[in-house]
PDB file with one MODEL, atoms N, CA, C and O in Angstrom:
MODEL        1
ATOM      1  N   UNK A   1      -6.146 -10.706  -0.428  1.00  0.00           N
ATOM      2  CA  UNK A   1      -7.132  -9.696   0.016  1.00  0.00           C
ATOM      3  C   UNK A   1      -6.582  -8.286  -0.234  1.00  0.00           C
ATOM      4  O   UNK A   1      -7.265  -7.303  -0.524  1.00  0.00           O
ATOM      5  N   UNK A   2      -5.085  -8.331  -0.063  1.00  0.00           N
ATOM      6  CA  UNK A   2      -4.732  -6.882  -0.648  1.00  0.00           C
ATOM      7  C   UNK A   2      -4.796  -6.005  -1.824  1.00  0.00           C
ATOM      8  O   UNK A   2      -4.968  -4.811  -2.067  1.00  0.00           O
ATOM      9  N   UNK A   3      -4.537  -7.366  -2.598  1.00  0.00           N
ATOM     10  CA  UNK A   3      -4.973  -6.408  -4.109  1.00  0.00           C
ATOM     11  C   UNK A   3      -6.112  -6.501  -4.686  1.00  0.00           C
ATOM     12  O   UNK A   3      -6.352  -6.190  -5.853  1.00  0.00           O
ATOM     13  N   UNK A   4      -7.127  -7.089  -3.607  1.00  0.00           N
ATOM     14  CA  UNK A   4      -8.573  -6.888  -4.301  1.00  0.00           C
ATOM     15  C   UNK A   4      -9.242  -5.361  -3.530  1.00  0.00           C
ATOM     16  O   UNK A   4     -10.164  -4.622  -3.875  1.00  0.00           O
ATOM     17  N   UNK A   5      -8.657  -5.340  -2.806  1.00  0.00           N
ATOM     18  CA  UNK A   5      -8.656  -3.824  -1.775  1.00  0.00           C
ATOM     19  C   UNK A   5      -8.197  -2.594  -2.152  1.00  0.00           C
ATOM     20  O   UNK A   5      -8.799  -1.548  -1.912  1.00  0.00           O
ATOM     21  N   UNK A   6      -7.050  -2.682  -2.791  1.00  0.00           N
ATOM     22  CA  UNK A   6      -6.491  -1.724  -3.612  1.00  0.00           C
ATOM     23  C   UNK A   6      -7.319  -1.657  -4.973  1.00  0.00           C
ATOM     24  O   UNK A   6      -7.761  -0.574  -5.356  1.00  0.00           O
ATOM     25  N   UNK A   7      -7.527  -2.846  -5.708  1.00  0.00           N
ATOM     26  CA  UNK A   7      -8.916  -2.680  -6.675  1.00  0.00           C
ATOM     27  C   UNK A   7      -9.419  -2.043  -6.652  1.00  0.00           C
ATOM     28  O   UNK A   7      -9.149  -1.032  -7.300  1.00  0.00           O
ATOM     29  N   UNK A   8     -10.503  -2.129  -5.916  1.00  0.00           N
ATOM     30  CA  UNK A   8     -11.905  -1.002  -5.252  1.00  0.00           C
ATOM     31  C   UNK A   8     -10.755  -0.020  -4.874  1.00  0.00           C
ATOM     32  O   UNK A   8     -11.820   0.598  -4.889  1.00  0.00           O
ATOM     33  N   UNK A   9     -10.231   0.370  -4.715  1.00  0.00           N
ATOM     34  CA  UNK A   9      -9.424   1.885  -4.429  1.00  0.00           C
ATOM     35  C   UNK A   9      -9.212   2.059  -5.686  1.00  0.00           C
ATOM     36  O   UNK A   9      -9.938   2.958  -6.110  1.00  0.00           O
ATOM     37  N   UNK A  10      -8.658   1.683  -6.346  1.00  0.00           N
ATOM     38  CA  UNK A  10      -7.909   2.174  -7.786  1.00  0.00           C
ATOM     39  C   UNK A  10      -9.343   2.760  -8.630  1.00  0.00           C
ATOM     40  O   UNK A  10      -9.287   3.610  -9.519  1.00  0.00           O
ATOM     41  N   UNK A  11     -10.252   2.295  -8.281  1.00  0.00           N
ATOM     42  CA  UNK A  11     -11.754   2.288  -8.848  1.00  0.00           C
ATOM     43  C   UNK A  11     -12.168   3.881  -8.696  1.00  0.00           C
ATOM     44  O   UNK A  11     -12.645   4.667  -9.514  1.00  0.00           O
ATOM     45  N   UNK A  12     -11.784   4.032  -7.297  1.00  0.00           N
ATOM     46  CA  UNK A  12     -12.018   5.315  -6.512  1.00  0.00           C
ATOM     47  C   UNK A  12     -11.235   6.402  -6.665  1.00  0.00           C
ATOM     48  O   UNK A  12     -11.565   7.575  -6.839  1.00  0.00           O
ATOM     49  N   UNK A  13      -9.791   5.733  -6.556  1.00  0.00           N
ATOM     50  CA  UNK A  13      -8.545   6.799  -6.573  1.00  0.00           C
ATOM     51  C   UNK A  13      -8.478   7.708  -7.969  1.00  0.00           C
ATOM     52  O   UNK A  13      -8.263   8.919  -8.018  1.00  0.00           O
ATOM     53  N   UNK A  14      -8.752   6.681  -9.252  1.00  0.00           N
ATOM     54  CA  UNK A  14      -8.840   6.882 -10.573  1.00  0.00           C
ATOM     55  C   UNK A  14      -7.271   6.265 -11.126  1.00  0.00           C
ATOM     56  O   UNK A  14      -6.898   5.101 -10.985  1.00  0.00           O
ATOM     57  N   UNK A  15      -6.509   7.351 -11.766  1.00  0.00           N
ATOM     58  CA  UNK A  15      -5.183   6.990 -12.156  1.00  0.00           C
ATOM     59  C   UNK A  15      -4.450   7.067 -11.473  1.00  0.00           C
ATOM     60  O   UNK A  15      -3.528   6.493 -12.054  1.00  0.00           O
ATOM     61  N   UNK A  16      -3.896   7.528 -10.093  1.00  0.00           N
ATOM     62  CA  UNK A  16      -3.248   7.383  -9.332  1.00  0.00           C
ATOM     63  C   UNK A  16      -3.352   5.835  -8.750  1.00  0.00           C
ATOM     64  O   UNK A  16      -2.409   5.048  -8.667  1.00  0.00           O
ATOM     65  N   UNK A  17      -4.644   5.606  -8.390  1.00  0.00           N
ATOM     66  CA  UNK A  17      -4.652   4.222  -7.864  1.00  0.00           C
ATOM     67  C   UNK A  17      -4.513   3.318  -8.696  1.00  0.00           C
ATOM     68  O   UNK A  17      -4.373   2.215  -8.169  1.00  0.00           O
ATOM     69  N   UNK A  18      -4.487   3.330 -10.153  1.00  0.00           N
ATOM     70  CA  UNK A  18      -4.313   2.332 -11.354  1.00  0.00           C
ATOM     71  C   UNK A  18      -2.921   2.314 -11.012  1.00  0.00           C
ATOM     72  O   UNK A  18      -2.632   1.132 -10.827  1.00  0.00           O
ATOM     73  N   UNK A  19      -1.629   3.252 -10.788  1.00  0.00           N
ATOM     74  CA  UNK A  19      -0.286   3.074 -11.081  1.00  0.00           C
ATOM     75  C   UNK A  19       0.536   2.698  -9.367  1.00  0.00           C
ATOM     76  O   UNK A  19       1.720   2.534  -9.075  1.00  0.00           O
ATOM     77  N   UNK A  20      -0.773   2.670  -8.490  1.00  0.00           N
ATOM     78  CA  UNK A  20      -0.492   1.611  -6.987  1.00  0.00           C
ATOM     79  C   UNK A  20      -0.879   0.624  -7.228  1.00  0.00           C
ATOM     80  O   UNK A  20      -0.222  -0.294  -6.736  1.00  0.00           O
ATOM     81  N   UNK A  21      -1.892   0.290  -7.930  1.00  0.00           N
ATOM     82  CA  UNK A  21      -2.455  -1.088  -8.285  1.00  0.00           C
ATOM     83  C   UNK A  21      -1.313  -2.119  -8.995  1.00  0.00           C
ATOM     84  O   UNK A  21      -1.014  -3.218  -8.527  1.00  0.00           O
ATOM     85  N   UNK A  22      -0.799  -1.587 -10.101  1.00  0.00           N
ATOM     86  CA  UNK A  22      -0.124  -2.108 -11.087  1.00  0.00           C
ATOM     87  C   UNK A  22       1.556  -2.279 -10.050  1.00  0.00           C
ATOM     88  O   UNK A  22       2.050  -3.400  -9.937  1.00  0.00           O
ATOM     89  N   UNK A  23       2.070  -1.354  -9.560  1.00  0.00           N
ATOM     90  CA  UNK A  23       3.130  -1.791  -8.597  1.00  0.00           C
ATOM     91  C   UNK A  23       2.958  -2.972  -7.455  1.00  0.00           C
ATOM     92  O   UNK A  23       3.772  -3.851  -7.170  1.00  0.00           O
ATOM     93  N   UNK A  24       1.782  -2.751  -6.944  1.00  0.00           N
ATOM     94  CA  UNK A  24       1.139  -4.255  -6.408  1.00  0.00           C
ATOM     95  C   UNK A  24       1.086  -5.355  -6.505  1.00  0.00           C
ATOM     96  O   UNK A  24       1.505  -6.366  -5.942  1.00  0.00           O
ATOM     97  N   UNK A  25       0.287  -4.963  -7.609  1.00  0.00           N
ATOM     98  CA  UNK A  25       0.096  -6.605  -8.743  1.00  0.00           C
ATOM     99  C   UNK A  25       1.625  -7.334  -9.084  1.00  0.00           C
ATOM    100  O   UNK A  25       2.160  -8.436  -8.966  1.00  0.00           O
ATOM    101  N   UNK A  26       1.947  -5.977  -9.578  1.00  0.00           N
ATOM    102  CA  UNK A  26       3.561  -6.198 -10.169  1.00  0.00           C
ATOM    103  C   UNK A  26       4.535  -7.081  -9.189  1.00  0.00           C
ATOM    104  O   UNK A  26       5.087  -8.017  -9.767  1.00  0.00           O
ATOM    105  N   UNK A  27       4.789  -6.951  -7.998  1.00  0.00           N
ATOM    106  CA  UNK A  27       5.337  -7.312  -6.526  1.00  0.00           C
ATOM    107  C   UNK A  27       4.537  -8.691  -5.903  1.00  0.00           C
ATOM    108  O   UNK A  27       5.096  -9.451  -5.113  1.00  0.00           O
ATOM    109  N   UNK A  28       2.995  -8.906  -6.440  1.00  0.00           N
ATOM    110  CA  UNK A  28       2.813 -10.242  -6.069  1.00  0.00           C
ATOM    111  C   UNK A  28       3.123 -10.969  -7.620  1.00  0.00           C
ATOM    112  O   UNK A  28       3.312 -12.180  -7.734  1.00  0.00           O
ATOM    113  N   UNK A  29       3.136 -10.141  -8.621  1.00  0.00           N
ATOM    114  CA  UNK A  29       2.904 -11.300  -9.739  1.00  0.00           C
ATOM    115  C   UNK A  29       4.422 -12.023  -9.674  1.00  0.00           C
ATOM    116  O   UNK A  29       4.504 -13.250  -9.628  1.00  0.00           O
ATOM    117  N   UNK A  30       5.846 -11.002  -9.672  1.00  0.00           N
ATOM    118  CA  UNK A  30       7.068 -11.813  -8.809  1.00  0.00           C
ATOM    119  C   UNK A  30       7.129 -12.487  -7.934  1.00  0.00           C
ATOM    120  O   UNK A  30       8.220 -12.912  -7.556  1.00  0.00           O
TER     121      UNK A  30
ENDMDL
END
């Protein structure tokens, strides 16, 4: 549920939230 949350933020945030998204993703994809 978190990184579908941050999704829709990154959507919103623009590129800032693309490079929280991707540290996210990054931390569950490990």
């Amino acid at each position: 549920l978190r990184p579908l949350q941050t999704q829709s933020d990154s959507a919103s945030a623009g590129a800032d939230g693309k490079r929280d998204n991707l540290s996210i993703y990054g931390e569950t994809n490990e």
